[in-house]
C-alpha positions in Angstrom: -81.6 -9.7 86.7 -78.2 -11.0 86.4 -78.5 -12.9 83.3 -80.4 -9.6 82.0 -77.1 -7.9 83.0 -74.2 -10.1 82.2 -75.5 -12.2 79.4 -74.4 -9.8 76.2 -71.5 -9.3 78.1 -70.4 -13.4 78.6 -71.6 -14.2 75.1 -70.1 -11.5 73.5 -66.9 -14.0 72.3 -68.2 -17.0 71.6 -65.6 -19.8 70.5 -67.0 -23.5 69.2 -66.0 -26.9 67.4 -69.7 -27.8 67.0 -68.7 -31.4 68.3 -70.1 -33.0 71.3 -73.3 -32.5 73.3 -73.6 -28.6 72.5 -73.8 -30.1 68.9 -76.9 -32.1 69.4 -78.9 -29.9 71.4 -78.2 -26.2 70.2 -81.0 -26.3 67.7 -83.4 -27.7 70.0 -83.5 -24.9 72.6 -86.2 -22.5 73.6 -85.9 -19.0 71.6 -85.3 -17.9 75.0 -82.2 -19.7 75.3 -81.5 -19.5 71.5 -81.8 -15.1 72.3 -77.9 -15.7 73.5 -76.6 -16.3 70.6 -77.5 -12.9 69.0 -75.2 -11.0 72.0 -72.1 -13.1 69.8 -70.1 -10.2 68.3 -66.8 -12.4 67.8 -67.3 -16.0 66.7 -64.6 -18.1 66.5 -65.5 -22.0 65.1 -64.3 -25.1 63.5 -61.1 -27.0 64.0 -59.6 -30.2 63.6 -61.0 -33.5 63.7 -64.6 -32.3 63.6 -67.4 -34.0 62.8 -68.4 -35.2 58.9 -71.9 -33.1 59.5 -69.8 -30.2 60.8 -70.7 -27.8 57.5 -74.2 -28.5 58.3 -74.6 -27.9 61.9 -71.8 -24.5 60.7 -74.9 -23.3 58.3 -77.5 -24.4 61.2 -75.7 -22.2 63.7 -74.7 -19.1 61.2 -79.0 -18.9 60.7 -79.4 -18.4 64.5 -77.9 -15.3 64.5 -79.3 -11.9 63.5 -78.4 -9.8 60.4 -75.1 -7.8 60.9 -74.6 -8.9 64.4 -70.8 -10.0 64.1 -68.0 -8.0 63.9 -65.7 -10.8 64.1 -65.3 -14.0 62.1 -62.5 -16.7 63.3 -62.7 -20.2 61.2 -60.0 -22.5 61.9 -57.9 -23.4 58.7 -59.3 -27.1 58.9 -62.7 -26.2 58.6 -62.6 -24.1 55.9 -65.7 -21.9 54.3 -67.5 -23.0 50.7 -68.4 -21.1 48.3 -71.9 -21.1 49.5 -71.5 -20.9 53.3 -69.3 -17.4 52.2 -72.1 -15.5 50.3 -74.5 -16.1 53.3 -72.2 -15.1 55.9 -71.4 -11.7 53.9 -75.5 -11.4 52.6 -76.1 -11.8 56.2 -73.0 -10.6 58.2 -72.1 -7.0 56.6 -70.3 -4.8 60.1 -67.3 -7.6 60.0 -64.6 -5.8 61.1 -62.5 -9.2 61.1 -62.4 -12.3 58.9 -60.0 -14.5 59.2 -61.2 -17.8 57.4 -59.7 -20.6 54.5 -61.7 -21.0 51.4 -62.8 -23.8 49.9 -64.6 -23.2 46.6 -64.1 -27.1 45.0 -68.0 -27.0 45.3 -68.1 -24.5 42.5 -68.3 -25.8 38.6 -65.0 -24.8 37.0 -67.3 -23.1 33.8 -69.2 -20.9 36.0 -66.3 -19.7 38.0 -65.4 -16.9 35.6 -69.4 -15.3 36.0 -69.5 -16.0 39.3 -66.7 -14.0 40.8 -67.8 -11.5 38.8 -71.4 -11.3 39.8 -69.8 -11.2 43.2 -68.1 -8.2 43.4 -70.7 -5.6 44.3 -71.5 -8.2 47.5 -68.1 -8.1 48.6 -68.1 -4.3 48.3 -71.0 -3.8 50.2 -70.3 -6.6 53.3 -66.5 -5.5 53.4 -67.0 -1.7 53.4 -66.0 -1.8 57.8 -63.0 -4.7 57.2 -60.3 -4.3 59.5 -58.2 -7.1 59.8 -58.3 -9.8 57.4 -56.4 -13.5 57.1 -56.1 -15.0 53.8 -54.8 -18.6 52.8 -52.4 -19.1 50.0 -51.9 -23.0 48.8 -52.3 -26.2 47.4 -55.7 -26.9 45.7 -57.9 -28.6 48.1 -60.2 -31.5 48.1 -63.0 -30.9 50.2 -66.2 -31.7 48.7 -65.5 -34.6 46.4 -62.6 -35.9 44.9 -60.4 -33.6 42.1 -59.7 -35.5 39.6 -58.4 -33.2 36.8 -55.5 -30.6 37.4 -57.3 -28.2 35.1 -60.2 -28.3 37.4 -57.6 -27.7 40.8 -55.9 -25.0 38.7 -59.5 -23.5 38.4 -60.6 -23.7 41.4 -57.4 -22.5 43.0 -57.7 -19.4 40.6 -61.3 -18.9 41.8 -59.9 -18.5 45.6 -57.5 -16.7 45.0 -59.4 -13.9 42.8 -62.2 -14.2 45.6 -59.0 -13.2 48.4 -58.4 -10.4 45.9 -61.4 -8.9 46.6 -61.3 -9.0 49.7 -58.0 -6.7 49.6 -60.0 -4.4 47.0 -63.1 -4.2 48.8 -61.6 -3.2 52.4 -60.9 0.2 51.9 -60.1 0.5 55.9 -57.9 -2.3 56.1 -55.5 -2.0 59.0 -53.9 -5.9 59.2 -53.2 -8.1 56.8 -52.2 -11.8 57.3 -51.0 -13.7 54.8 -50.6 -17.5 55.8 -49.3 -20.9 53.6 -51.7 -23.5 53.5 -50.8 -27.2 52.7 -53.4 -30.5 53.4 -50.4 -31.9 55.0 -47.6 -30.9 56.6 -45.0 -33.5 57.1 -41.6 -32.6 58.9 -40.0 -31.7 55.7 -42.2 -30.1 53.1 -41.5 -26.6 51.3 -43.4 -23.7 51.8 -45.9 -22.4 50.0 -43.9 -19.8 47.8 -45.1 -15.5 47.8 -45.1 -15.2 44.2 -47.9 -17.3 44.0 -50.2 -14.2 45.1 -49.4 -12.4 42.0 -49.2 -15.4 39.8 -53.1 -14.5 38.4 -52.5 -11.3 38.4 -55.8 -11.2 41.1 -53.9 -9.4 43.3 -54.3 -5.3 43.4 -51.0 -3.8 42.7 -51.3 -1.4 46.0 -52.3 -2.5 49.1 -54.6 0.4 51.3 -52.4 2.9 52.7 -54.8 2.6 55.8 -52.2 -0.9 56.3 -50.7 -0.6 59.7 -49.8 -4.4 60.6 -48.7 -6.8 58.1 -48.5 -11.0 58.7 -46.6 -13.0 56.8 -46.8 -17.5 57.8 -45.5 -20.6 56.8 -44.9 -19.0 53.4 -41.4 -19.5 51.1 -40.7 -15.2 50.5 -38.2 -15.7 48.4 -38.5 -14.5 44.3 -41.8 -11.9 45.2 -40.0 -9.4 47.8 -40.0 -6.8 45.4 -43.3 -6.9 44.3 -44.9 -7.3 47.4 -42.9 -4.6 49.5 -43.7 -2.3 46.7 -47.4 -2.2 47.3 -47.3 -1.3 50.6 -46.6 1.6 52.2 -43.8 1.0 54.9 -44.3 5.0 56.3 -47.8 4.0 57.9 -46.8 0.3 58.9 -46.4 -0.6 62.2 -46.3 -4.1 62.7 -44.0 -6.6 60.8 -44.2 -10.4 61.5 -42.9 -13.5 59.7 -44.0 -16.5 61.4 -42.2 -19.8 60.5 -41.3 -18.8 56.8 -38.2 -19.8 54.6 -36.0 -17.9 52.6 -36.2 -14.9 54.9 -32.8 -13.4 54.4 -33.4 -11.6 50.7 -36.7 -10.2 51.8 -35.2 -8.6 55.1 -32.7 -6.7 53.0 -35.4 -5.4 50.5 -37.3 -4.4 53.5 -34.1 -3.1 55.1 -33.5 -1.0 51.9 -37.3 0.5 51.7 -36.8 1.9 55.1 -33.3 3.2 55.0 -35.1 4.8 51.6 -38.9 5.9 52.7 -38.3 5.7 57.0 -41.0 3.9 58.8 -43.3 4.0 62.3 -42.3 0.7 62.9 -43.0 -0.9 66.3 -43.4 -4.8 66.6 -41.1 -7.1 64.6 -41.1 -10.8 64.4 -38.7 -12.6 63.0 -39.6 -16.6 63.5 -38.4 -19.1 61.4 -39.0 -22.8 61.1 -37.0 -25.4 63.4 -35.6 -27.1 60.7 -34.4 -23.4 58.7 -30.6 -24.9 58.1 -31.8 -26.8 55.2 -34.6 -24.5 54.4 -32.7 -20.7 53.9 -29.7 -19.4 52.2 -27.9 -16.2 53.3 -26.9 -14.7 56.3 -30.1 -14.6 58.2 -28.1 -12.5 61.2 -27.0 -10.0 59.0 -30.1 -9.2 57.2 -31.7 -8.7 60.8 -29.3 -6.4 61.8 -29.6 -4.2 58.4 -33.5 -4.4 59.5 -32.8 -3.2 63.1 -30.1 -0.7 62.0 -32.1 0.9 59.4 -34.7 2.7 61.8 -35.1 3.4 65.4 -38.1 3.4 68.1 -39.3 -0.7 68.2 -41.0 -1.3 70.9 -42.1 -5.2 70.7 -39.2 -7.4 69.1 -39.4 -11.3 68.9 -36.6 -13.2 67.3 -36.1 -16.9 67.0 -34.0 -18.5 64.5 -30.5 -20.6 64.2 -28.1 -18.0 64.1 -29.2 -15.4 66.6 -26.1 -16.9 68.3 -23.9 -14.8 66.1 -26.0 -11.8 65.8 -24.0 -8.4 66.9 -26.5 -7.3 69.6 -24.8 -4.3 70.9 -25.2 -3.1 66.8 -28.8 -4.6 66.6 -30.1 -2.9 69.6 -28.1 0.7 70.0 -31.1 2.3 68.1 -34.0 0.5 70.4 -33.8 1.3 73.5 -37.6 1.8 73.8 -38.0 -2.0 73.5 -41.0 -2.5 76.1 -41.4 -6.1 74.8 -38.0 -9.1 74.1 -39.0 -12.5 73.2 -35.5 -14.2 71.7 -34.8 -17.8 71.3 -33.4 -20.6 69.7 -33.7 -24.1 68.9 -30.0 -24.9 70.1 -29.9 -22.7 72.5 -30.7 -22.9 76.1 -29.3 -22.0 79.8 -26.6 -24.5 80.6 -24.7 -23.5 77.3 -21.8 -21.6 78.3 -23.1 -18.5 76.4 -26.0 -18.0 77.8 -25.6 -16.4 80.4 -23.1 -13.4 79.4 -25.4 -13.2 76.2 -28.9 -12.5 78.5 -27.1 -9.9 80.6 -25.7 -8.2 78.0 -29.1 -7.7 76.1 -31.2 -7.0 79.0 -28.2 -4.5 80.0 -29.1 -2.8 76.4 -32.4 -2.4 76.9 -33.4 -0.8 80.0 -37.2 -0.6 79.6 -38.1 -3.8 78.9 -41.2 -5.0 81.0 -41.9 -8.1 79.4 -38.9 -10.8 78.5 -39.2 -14.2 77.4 -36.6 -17.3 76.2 -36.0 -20.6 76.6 -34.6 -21.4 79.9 -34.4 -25.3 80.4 -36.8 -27.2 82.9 -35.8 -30.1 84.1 -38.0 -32.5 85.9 -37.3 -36.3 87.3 -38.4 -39.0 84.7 -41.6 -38.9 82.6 -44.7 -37.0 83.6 -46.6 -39.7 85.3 -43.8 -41.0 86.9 -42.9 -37.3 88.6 -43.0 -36.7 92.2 -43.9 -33.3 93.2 -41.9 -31.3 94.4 -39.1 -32.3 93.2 -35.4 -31.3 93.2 -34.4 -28.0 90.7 -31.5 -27.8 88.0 -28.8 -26.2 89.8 -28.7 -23.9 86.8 -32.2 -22.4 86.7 -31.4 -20.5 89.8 -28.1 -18.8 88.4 -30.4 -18.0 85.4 -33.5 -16.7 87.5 -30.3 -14.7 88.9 -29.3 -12.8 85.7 -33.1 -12.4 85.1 -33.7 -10.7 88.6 -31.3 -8.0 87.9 -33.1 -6.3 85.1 -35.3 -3.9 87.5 -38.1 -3.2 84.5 -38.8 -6.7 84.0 -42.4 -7.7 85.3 -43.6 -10.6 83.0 -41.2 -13.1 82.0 -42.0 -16.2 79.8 -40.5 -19.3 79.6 -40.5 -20.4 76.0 -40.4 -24.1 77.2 -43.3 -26.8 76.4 -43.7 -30.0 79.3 -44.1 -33.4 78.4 -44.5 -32.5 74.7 -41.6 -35.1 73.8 -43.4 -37.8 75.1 -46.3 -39.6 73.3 -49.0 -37.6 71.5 -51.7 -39.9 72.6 -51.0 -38.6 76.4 -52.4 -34.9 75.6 -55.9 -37.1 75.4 -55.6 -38.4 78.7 -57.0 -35.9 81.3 -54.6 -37.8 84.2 -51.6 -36.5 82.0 -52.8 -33.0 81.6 -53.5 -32.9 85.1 -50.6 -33.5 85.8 -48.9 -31.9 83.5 -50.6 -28.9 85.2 -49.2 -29.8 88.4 -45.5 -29.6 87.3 -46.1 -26.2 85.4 -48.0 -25.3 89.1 -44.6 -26.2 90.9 -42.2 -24.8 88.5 -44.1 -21.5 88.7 -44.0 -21.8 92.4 -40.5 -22.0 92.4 -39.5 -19.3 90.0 -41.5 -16.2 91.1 -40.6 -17.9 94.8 -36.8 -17.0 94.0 -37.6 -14.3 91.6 -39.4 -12.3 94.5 -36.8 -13.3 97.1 -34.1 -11.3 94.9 -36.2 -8.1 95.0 -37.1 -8.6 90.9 -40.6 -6.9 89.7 -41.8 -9.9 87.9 -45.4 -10.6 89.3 -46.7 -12.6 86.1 -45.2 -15.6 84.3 -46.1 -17.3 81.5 -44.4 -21.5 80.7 -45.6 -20.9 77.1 -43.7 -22.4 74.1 -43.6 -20.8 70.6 -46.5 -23.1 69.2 -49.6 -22.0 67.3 -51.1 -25.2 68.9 -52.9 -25.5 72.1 -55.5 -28.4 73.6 -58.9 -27.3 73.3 -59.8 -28.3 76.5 -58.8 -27.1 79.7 -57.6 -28.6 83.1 -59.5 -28.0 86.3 -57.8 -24.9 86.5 -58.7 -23.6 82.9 -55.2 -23.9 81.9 -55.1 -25.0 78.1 -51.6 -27.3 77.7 -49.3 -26.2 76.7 -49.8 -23.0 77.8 -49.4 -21.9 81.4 -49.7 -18.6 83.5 -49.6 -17.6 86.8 -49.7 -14.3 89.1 -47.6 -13.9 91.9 -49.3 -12.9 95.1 -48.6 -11.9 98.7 -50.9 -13.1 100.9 -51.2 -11.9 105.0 -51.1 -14.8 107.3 -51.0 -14.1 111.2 -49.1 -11.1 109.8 -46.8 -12.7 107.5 -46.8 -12.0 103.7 -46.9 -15.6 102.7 -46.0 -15.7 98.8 -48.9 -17.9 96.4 -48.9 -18.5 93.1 -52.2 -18.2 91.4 -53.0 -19.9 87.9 -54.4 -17.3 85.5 -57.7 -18.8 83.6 -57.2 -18.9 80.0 -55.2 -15.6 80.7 -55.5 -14.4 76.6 -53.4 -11.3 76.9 -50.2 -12.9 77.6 -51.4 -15.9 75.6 -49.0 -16.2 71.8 -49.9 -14.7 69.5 -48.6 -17.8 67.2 -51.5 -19.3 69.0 -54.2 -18.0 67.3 -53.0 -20.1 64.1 -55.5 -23.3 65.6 
């Protein structure tokens, strides 16, 4: 009777790599068993380092589920979806509300890719008519299937992608979200972004976006040269959710955007601003100034995150005179960190500007004795955290804070394989979190939940023993009665998603 009762519910999100022992025996259970896998309504699969039979066991799975059953498609930007493996998901799969997916078509020959876009378009009407929310990938030609030898044929088959990601945009006529994400086989330490005018370059692109567009994504993309263009078709009255993830060149496109709102007005109410780590050699201009032009050009944000070199000079007293609705402050910076001298002064002052924030994040620095399997917990505190913790406490509305700090991840990669490592890499984040909401609570703040979560899209696809996915960490403060004594505990939160990145998702 339970199973009967809970088992749409639990399989409802189902998430997969198609690797290990789930790999070899999924196809060989009972229908009975098999029956699960038609309560899925958001699938999320793939990822890196899968196996070389991976697109087989993908097209096994994909054929034990029933007609129209998802409404959500999540395929990580490693495993991306052939030509083939799309026109059975959307034959089969027509209620998607979400797709967020790469496309691979190198398995197509370049002379029929002409005919066969355009026998595809009434397909793509039909299985896109309830669309949503939709990623698409904009980059270098891939490889996937075979060896390209030819640039004409990569130029082809590049075309091909992108004409089939422009009808997606023309065949969602309810599309609410729209990310837009760079795509590269590689991506060294230094390597340009994939530049914006290369959605228009085919002219594949429709030349207004729907005005149903309420959230707008923009990653790992170079914006410079197609701001004009692209701001133009969309309609910045109905949108309500800018981000730029980890893009270059941001500082010309926040003025255009800057200049269509001062012009048109907007409901704006989430912004990111995020660029990359390395954005002193990879942007021109005055990136502080353009944000404040952005922020001074409407009112009402609620959500604002901002990391990027020269938040240290921005005028935040300008920036946020018009926002004091902000519910939600993420700032940071790669130089930037408690122990500085401005620190400090600069945290009070923003949280004295913004009196309803409830949840605040930055990077606060966490110290710990020598390298992780060397640490003894408990161990000692910075001096400094508690002088930080201090300025934190006084800002009354304040009931989630997150540390944008990431443990061990200087050390070497190969330690995030070792389950000893994670372990105890969970440990430390367990006694740091013990610590903070300890002295937190003891100042009289309001923050019960607290999140040691970096700004990374990446996070280990396996948990510890306490469902904790590294680098990503979150706890709940509670009060708990012992011989009539409110003893404070600090409870790990499993694979708590709604406090989890939203970079995150980008696995």
């Amino acid at each position: 009777e339970w199973n009967y009762l809970m088992g749409p519910r639990m399989w409802r999100d189902f998430t997969t790599t198609l690797q290990g022992k789930f790999a070899e025996d999924f196809q060989k259970l009972s229908e009975e068993r098999q029956a699960c896998f038609q309560d899925i309504r958001t699938l999320a699969a793939g990822g890196n380092r899968v196996r070389t039979d991976y697109d087989a066991l993908f097209s096994s799975f994909m054929h034990l589920l029933r007609d129209d059953q998802l409404l959500e498609l999540n395929s990580a930007k490693e495993t991306p979806l052939d030509s083939k493996q799309l026109l059975s998901l959307l034959r089969h799969q027509s209620n998607l509300r979400t797709f967020r997916a790469r496309l691979d078509f190198s398995d197509i020959d370049t002379h029929d890719a002409g005919p066969w876009m355009a026998e595809q378009t009434p397909l793509f009407s039909l299985a896109l008519r309830l669309l949503k929310s939709l990623r698409i990938y904009i980059g270098e030609q891939s490889t996937k299937g075979g060896q390209l030898t030819e640039g004409e044929r990569r130029e082809v088959t590049h075309t091909c992608e992108m004409t089939c990601s422009g009808l997606f945009l023309k065949a969602a006529p309810l599309l609410d979200c729209l990310e837009i994400c760079g795509w590269r086989q590689t991506w060294p330490d230094r390597v340009d972004r994939i530049p914006l005018t290369t959605l228009y370059r085919n002219d594949v692109m429709p030349e207004q976006f729907p005005r149903t567009l309420s959230c707008l994504l923009l990653a790992d993309m170079d914006l410079s040269g197609a701001e004009d263009k692209l701001i133009g078709s969309i309609d910045f009255t109905a949108l309500r959710t800018l981000k730029l993830e980890y893009c270059d060149k941001v500082t010309s496109f926040l003025y255009t955007v800057a200049a269509s709102i001062t012009k048109m007005g907007t409901q704006l109410k989430v912004l990111t601003v995020r660029t990359r780590k390395d954005e002193i050699s990879g942007d021109e201009g005055d990136t502080e100034d353009a944000v404040k032009d952005l922020l001074c050009s409407f009112s009402g944000l609620e959500e604002l995150e901002i990391d990027f070199l020269a938040i240290l000079f921005l005028d935040w007293e300008t920036c946020l005179s018009a926002h004091g609705t902000l519910k939600k402050l993420h700032v940071s910076c790669p130089r930037w960190a408690n122990g500085s001298s401005t620190w400090n002064p600069t945290i009070a002052r923003i949280l004295g500007l913004c009196p309803n924030v409830q949840s605040f994040g930055s990077v606060i620095r966490l110290q710990y004795p020598g390298y992780v399997m060397d640490c003894q917990v408990p161990f000692p505190m910075y001096p400094g955290l508690y002088k930080v913790l201090d300025t934190i406490s006084a800002a009354p509305s304040i009931c989630t804070l997150r540390i944008l700090n990431n443990i061990g991840f200087r050390e070497n990669e190969a330690n995030r394989e070792d389950r000893n490592w994670i372990e105890k890499v969970g440990q430390i984040a367990h006694h740091f979190a013990t610590v903070i909401l300890t002295h937190l609570h003891s100042k009289g703040s309001n923050i019960r939940l607290l999140a040691l979560s970096p700004n990374l899209r990446w996070k280990q696809s396996r948990g510890d023993s306490n469902l904790q996915y590294y680098p990503h960490y979150f706890f709940r403060l509670k009060l708990v009665d012992v011989d009539g004594r409110n003893v404070i505990e600090v409870a790990p939160l499993r694979d708590y998603v709604a406090e989890c990145p939203d970079a995150a998702i980008f696995v």
